[in-house]
C-alpha positions as CSV (number, residue, x, y, z in Angstrom):
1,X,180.3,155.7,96.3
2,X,184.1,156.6,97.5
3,X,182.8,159.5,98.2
4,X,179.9,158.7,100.8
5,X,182.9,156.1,102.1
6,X,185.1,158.7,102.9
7,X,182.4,160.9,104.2
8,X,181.1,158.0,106.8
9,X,184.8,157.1,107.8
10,X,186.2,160.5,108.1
11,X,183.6,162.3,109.7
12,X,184.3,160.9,113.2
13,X,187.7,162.4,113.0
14,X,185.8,165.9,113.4
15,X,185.6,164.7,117.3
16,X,189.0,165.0,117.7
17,X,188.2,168.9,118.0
18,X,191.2,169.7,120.3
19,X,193.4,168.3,117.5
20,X,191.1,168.3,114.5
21,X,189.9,171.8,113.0
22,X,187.9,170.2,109.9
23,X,187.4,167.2,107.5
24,X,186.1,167.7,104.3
25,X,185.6,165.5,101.5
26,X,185.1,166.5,98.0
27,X,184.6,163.4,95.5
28,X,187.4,161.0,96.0
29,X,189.6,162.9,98.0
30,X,189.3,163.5,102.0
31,X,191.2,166.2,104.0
32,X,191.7,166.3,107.7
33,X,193.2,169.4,108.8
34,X,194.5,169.8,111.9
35,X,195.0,172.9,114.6
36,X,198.4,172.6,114.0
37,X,201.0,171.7,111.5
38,X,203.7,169.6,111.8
39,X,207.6,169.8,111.1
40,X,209.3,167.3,108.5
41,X,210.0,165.2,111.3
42,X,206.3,164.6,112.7
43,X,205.1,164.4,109.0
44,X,207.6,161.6,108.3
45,X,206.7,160.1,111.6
46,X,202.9,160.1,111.2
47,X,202.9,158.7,106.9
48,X,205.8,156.1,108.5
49,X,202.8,154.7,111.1
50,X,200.1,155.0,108.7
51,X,201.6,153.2,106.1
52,X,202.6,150.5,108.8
53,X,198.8,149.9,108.9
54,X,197.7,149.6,105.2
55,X,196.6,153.1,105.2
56,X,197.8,156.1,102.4
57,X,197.6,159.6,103.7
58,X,199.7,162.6,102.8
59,X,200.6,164.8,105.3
60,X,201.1,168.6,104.2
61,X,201.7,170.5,107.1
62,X,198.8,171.3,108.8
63,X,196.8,168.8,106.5
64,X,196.3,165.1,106.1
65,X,195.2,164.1,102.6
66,X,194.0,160.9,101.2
67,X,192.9,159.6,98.0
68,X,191.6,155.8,97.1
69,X,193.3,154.0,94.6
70,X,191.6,153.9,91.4
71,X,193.5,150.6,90.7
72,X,191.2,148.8,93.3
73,X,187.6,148.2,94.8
74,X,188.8,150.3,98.6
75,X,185.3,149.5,99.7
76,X,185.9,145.7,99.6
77,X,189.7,145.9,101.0
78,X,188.9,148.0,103.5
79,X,191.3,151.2,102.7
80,X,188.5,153.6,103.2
81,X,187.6,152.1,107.0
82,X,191.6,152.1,108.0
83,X,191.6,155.5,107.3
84,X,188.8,156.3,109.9
């Protein structure tokens, strides 16, 4: 079930292609990477906005990770569709 979630609200990410080289999702955890990385700067930038709006990714240079809580039903509170 996360899975398929992350799959449905990830995958339009792939549009992005001039910034977005692949998503993938494997079980409960979704990757975005990107065409390029970022320096510790951007990185802190980008988790500083997305935590600003309720969602948890983990940037690692070139790659945005993200896995649901465990702790909580994300399909009912919405974490999955923030992150897409």
């Amino acid at each position: 079930k996360v899975e398929e979630a992350l799959i449905e609200h990830l995958s339009p990410l792939a549009e992005l292609d001039s910034i977005v080289k692949e998503v993938r999702v494997l079980g409960a955890i979704g990757v975005c990477e990107m065409h390029e990385g970022l320096d510790r700067d951007g990185m802190a930038r980008v988790q500083r906005q997305l935590v600003e709006e309720g969602v948890w990714l983990r940037p690692f240079g070139k790659l945005l990770y993200t896995m649901p809580p465990f702790n909580c039903d994300e399909l009912e509170d919405g974490h999955v569709q923030k992150i897409g």
